[in-house]
C-alpha positions in Angstrom: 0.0 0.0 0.0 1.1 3.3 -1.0 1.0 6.1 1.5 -0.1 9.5 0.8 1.7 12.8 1.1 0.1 13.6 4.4 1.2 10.4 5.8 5.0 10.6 4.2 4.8 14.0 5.9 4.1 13.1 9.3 6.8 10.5 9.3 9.3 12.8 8.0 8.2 15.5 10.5 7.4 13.1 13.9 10.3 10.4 13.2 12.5 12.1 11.3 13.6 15.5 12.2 11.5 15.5 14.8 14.6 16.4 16.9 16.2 18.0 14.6 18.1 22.0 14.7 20.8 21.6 12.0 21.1 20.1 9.1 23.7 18.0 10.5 20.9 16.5 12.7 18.5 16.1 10.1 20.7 14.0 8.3 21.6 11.9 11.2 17.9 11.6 11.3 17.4 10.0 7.6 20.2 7.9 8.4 18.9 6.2 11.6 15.2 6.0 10.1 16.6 4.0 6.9 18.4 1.8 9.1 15.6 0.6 11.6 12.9 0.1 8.7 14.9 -1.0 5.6 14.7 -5.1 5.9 17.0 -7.0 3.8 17.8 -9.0 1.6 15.7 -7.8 -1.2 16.0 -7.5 -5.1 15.7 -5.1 -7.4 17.3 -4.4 -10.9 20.3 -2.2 -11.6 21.3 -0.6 -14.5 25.2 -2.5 -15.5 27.3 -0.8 -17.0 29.7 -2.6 -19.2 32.8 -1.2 -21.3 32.7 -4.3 -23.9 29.2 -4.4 -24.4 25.9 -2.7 -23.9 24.7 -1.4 -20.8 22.2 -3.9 -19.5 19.3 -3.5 -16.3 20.3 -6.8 -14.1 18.2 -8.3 -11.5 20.6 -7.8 -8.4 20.4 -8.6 -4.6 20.3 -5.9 -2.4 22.4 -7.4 0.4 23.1 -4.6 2.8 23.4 -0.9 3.6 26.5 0.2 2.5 25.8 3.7 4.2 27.7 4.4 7.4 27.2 7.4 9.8 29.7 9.3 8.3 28.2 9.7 5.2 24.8 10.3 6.4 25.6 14.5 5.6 25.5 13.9 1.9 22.2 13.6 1.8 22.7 9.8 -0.3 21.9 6.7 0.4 24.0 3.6 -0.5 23.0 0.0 -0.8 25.5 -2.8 -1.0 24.5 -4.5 -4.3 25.6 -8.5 -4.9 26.2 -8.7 -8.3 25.4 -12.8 -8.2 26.6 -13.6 -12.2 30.2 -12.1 -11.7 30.3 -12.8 -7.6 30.2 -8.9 -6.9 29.3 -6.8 -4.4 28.7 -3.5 -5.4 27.7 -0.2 -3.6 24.3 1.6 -5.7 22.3 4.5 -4.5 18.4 4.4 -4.2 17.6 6.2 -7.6 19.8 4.0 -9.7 17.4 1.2 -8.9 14.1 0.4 -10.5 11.1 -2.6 -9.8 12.1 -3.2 -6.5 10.7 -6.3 -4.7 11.1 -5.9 -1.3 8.4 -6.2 1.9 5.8 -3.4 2.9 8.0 -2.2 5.4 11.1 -1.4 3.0 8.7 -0.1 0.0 7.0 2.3 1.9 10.5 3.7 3.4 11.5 3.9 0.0 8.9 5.8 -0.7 9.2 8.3 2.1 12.8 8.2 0.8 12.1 9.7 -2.6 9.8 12.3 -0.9 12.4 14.0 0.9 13.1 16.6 -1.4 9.6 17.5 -1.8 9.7 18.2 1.7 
């Protein structure tokens, strides 16, 4: 189930930043919220990108969050990808990922993800 803008908005301004005075904070915030409601493993495809052939959107494994608290001020998000036909684990941000199969729970953080800079 989808949630609505009011709903993103209240999670963004009750869980999120609730707390929040710098940016700094805010950031921290985003960081923590993807880590307590983002369940892996999950799958998704990613766009490869090859230098001998044409660029090809794989079906890949999203193992892992490959985002640590230091990089929670650059305002992206990295997964740890696993890359199963070449035994690779790759690190891929949320937008270069598309039809992502994951639970409720991860899909609808995605989704408050993606909102942020409506917000």
């Amino acid at each position: 189930m989808a949630l609505t803008e009011k709903e993103i908005e209240e999670i963004i301004t009750n869980e999120i930043i609730v707390d929040a005075y710098t940016d700094q904070e805010a950031n921290t915030g985003w960081g923590i919220y993807m880590e307590e409601n983002i369940n892996f493993p999950f799958e998704a495809e990613y766009l490869v990108r090859r230098s001998s052939a044409a660029n090809e959107w794989k079906e890949v494994g999203i193992i892992g969050n490959c985002t640590d608290s230091s990089d929670y001020g650059g305002g992206e998000y990295y997964f740890s990808a696993l890359l199963e036909d070449v035994d690779i684990i790759v690190p891929v941000e949320i937008n270069e990922l598309k039809n992502i199969k994951a639970d409720e729970q991860t899909l609808e953080t995605l989704q408050v993800w993606e909102y942020r800079d409506k917000y």
